[in-house]
Structure formats: structure tokens, C-alpha cells
C-alpha positions as CSV (number, residue, x, y, z in Angstrom):
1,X,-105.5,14.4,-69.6
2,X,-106.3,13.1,-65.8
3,X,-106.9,15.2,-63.3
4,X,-104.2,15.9,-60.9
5,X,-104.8,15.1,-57.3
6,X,-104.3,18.4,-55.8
7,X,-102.9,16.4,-52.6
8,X,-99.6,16.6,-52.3
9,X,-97.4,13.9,-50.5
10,X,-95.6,15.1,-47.2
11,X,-92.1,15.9,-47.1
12,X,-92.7,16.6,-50.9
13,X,-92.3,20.5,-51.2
14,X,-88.6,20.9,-49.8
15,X,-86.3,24.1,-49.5
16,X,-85.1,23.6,-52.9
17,X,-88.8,23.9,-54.4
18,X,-89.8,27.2,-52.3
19,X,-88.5,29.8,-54.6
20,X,-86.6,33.2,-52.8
21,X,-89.6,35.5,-50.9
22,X,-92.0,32.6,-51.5
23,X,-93.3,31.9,-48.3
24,X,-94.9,35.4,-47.0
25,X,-97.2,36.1,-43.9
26,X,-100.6,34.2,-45.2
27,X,-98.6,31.1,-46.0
28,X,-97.6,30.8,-42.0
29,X,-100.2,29.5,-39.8
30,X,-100.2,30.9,-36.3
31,X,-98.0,29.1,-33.3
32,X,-96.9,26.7,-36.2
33,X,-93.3,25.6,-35.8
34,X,-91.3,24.5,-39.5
35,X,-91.1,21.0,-38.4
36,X,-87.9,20.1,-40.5
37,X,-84.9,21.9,-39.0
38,X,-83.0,24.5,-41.2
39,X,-85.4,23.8,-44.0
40,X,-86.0,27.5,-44.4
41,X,-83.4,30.3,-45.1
42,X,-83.1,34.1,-44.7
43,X,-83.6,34.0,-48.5
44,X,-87.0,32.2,-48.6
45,X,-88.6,34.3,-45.8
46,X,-90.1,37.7,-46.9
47,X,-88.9,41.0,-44.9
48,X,-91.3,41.7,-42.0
49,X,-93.3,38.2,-42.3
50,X,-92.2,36.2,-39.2
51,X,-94.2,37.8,-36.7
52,X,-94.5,37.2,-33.0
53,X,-97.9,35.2,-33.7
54,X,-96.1,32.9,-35.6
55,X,-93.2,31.8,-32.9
56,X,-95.0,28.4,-31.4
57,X,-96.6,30.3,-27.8
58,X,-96.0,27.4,-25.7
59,X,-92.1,28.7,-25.6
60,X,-92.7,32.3,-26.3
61,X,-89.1,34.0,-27.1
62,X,-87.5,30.1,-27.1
63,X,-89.5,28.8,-30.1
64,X,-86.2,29.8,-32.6
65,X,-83.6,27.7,-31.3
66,X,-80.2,27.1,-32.8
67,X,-81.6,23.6,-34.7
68,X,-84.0,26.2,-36.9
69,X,-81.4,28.5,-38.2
70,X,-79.2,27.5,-41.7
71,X,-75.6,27.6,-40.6
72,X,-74.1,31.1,-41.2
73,X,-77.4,32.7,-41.9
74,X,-76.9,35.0,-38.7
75,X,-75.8,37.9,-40.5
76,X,-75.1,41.3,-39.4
77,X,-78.3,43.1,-40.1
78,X,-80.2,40.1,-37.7
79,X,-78.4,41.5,-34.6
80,X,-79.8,43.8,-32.5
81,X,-77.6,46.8,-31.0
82,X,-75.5,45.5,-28.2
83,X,-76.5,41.8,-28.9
84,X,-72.6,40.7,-28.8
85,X,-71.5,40.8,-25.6
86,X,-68.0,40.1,-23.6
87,X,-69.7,36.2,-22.9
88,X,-70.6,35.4,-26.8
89,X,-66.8,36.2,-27.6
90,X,-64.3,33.0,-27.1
91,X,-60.9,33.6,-26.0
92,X,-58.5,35.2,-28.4
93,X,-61.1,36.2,-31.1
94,X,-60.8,39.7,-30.6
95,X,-57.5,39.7,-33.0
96,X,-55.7,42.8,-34.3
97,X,-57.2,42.8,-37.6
98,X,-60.6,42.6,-35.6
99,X,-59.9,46.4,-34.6
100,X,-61.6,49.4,-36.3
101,X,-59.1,50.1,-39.3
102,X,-60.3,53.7,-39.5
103,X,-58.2,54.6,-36.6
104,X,-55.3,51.8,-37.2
105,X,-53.1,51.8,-34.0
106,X,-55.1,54.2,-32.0
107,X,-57.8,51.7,-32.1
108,X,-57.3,50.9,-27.8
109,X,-57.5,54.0,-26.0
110,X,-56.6,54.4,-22.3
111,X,-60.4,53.9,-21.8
112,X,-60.1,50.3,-23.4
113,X,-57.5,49.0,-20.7
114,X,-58.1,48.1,-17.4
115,X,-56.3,49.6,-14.4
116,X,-52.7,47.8,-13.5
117,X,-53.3,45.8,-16.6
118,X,-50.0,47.4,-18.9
119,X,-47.5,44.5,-17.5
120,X,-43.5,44.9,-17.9
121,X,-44.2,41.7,-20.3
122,X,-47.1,44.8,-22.5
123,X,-44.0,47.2,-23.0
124,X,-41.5,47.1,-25.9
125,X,-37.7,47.1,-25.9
126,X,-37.2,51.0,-25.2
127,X,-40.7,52.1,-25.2
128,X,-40.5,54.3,-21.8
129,X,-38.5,57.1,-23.1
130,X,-37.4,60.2,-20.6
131,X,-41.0,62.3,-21.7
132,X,-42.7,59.1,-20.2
133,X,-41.6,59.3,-17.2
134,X,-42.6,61.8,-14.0
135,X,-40.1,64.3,-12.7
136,X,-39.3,62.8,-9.7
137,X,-40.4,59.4,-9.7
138,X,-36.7,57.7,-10.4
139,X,-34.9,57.6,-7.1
140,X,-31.3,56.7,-5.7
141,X,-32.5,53.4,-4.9
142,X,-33.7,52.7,-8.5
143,X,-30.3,53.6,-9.8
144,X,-28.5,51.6,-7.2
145,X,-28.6,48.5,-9.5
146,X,-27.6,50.2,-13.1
147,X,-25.1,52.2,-11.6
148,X,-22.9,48.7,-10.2
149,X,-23.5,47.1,-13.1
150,X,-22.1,49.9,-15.2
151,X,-19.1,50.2,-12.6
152,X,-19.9,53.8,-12.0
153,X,-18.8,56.0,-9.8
154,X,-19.6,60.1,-9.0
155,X,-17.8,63.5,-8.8
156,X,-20.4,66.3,-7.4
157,X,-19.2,69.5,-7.4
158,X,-20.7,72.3,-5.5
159,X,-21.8,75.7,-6.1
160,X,-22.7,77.8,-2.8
161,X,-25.3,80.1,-2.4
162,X,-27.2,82.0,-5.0
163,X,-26.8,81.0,-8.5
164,X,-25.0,83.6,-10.8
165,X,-23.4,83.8,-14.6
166,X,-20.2,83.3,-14.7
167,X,-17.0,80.8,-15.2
168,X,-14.9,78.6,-13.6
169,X,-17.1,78.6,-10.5
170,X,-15.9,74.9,-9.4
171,X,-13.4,72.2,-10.6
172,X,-11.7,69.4,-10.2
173,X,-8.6,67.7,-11.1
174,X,-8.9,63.9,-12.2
175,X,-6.2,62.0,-10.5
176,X,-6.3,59.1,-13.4
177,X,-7.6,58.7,-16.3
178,X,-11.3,58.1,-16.8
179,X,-14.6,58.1,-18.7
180,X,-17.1,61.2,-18.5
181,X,-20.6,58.8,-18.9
182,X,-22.8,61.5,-17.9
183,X,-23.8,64.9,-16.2
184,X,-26.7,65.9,-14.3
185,X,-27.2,69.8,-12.1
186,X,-29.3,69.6,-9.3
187,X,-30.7,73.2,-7.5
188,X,-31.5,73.5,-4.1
189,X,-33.6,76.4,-5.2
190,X,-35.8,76.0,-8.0
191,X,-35.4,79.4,-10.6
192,X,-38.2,81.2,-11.8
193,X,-38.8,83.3,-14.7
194,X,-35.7,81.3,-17.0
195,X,-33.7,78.4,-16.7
196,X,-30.0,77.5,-15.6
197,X,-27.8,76.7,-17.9
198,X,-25.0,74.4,-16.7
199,X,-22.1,74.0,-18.9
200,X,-19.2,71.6,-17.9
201,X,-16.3,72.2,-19.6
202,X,-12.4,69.6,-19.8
203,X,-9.4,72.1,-20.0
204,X,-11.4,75.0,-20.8
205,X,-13.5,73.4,-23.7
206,X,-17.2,72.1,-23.2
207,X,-17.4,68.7,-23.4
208,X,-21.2,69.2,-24.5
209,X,-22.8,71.0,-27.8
210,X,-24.2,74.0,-26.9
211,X,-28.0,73.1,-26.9
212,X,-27.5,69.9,-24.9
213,X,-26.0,70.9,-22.0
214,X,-27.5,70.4,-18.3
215,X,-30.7,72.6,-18.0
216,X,-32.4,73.3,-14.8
217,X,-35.9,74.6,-16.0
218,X,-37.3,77.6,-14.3
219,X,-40.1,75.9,-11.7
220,X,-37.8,72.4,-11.2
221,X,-34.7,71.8,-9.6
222,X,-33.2,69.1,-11.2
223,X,-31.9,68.8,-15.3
224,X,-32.1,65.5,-16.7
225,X,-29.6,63.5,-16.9
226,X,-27.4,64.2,-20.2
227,X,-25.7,61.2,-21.8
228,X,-24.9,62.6,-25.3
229,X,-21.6,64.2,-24.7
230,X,-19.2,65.8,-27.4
231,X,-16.5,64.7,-25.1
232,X,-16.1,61.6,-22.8
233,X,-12.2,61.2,-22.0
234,X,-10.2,62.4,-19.1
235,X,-6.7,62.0,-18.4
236,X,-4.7,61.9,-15.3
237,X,-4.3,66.0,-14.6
238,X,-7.2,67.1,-16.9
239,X,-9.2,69.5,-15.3
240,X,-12.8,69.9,-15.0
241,X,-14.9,73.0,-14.4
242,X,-18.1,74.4,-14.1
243,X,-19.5,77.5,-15.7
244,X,-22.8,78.8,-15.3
245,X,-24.3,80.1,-18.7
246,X,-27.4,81.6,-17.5
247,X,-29.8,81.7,-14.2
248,X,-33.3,82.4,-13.0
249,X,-34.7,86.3,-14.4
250,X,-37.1,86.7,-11.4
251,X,-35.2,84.2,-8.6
252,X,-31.8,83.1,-9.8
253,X,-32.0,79.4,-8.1
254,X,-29.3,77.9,-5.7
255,X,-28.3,77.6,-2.6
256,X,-26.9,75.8,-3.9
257,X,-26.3,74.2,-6.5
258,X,-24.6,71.2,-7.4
259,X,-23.4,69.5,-10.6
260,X,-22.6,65.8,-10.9
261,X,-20.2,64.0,-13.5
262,X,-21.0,60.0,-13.7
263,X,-17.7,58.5,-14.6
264,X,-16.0,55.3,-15.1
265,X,-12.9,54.5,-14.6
266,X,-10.5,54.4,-17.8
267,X,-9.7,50.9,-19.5
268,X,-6.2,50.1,-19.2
């Protein structure tokens, strides 16, 4: 048999001939670039063995550029901590099933959204329920707008002085027929110690259950408004009172207080 010319042809000993950890640190000659781009994958390169002597000096940390790498053989274990910022993320690739699955929905906390940035356009259809919102932060002018559209109108009824148990303590005699909508008790004087109970009451019988009636807790002076009523209709001549269930323990509340009925008028 001839001998075999040990020289072998250039180009000759491609990607498909270098078999997987082949080419280790000996094999690499120093500030020698791989002139073929993408020729050689993650697989063919040993662990540890492309040292900083053998990136091409003339462009230091530049001598990998994106021609050298195999498509898709960035993988997770070549990035560095922090290496992805904001800038290497297009528009929109940040997707819902992009976000940790461990913790589902609570995967953006308050610390995730920018000031200002929960738009009217952010919140679904009933999302702001009454816990949501601040005592005090609706105001007359805010209800201006609901309260025409709903053809409302009010009958406030007043309590002087200091709050105290007891029945019948206002009332008021509907001239026509109309719709009870709502009820609201508003304190001058916030009570301490306990709350005041507020319970309105058509010809003697409450037209609220018994654990949804207007409550004035003890440190506030207003109740919320209550707009689940047991009964909502009021003939001409009905009449409407006010007893007071309960008041403060340490200051009763009061002077004075006032309880409001948000009514419309009866369809004919």
C-alpha cells in the first residue's frame, strides 16, 4: 500500500468531520480566528477551552461576533447574570406566558408598574369595588353625573343633637308614589368605642335585613352607601321613619345626624 500524504487539502476537514469535544485547548492556536463562519458549534468545543488567548487580540472582547455563532446556539447557561436587559427585548415579547408560572397572576407586583401607569383603559368592567376605594375620596361633584342619569332625587332627614337608641326619631310622608334606590347616614360627630346603627324603616317595617343596614363605624362619620334593600316601593301616604339601633359606647356621635333616602320617582 502507498503512503498517504499526511497533507491534507484546505477546506477538507469540515464541521461534520470534527466529532462532539474534538477540538480542545491544544488544538486552538493563539489570536487564531475560525476563518469559516458558524463552522464550529457549542457541541464541538470542549467546556473551559476557548480562553481569552485564543479571541484574535487585535479586537479584544469584539473578536466573537454574531457571523461566528450557529444560529440558536446561545443558550441559557452562555448568559451571564443580568445580560438581558430592557434594550435586547423587542416590543411585545414580554407576553403572559413569558411570566414566572410559580406565582401565576401575582407574577406583576405593585413594584413592577410604573407610577400613573394603571390607565381607565388597565381596569376591568367592575374591578373598583367599594374596599378599593378611600373613605372620602368620592365627592358631590363626582356623583353629580350618575345621579341625573339615574333621575334621582333625595329626602335627608335630620336627627338633632346627640345621637341616642331609640324609634321613630324622624319621618316622612311620601306625597306619591316612588322608588327607595338607596340609603346612606351621615354623622356630624364621629362615635367612638361602637358603631351607629341606622335602621330606616316603611310603615313600621325595615325595609333593610338586619345586617345590612346603614352603619356609621365608630372613628368615621359617614356609612356607605347601601343599595341592597329588602324593600324598594313607596306609595303615595306611606310613611318613612328613622330608628336608631345602636350608638357610640364612649361618645355617642351626632350633632347631628342625618340619614338620606335616594329615590326615584315611581313609573306610571
Amino acid at each position: 500500500m502507498a503512503d498517504v500524504d499526511g497533507t491534507i487539502n484546505t477546506g477538507a476537514v469540515t464541521t461534520a468531520k470534527l466529532a462532539d469535544n474534538a477540538v480542545d485547548n491544544t488544538k486552538l492556536k493563539s489570536s487564531t480566528t475560525v476563518d469559516t463562519d458558524r463552522a464550529v458549534t457549542t457541541d464541538h468545543i470542549r467546556d473551559g477551552n476557548v480562553t481569552t488567548d485564543k479571541i484574535d487580540g487585535t479586537v479584544g472582547i469584539e473578536a466573537v461576533t454574531t457571523a461566528k455563532i450557529r444560529d440558536a446556539n446561545v443558550t441559557t447557561a452562555k448568559l451571564a447574570a443580568g445580560a438581558v436587559t430592557t434594550n435586547e427585548l423587542g416590543a411585545g415579547a414580554v407576553t403572559t406566558a413569558k411570566l414566572d408560572g410559580a406565582v401565576g397572576s401575582e407574577a406583576v407586583t405593585t413594584a413592577k408598574i410604573r407610577d400613573a401607569n394603571v390607565t381607565t383603559a388597565k381596569l376591568a368592567t367592575d374591578a373598583v369595588t367599594t374596599d378599593k376605594i378611600l373613605d372620602g375620596t368620592i365627592q358631590a361633584g363626582d356623583l353629580a353625573d350618575w345621579v341625573a342619569q339615574q333621575g334621582l332625587f333625595f329626602v335627608t332627614m335630620q336627627l338633632p343633637g346627640t345621637a341616642f337608641a331609640g324609634a321613630t326619631q324622624a319621618g316622612y310622608l311620601a306625597p306619591s308614589g316612588m322608588e327607595l334606590v338607596a340609603i346612606r347616614a351621615y354623622s356630624d360627630q364621629a362615635p367612638t368605642g361602637a358603631a351607629i346603627l341606622v335602621n330606616v324603616l316603611k310603615n313600621g317595617v325595615a325595609v333593610t335585613t338586619a345586617g345590612n343596614r346603614p352603619t356609621i363605624a365608630a372613628g368615621a362619620n359617614a356609612s356607605a352607601v347601601v343599595t341592597t334593600l329588602s324593600t324598594t316601593t313607596v306609595a303615595a301616604a306611606d310613611r318613612v321613619t328613622i330608628d336608631v339601633d345602636q350608638v357610640g359606647s364612649t361618645i355617642a356621635g351626632g350633632s347631628d345626624l342625618y340619614v338620606s333616602l335616594f329615590c326615584r320617582e315611581a313609573s306610571t
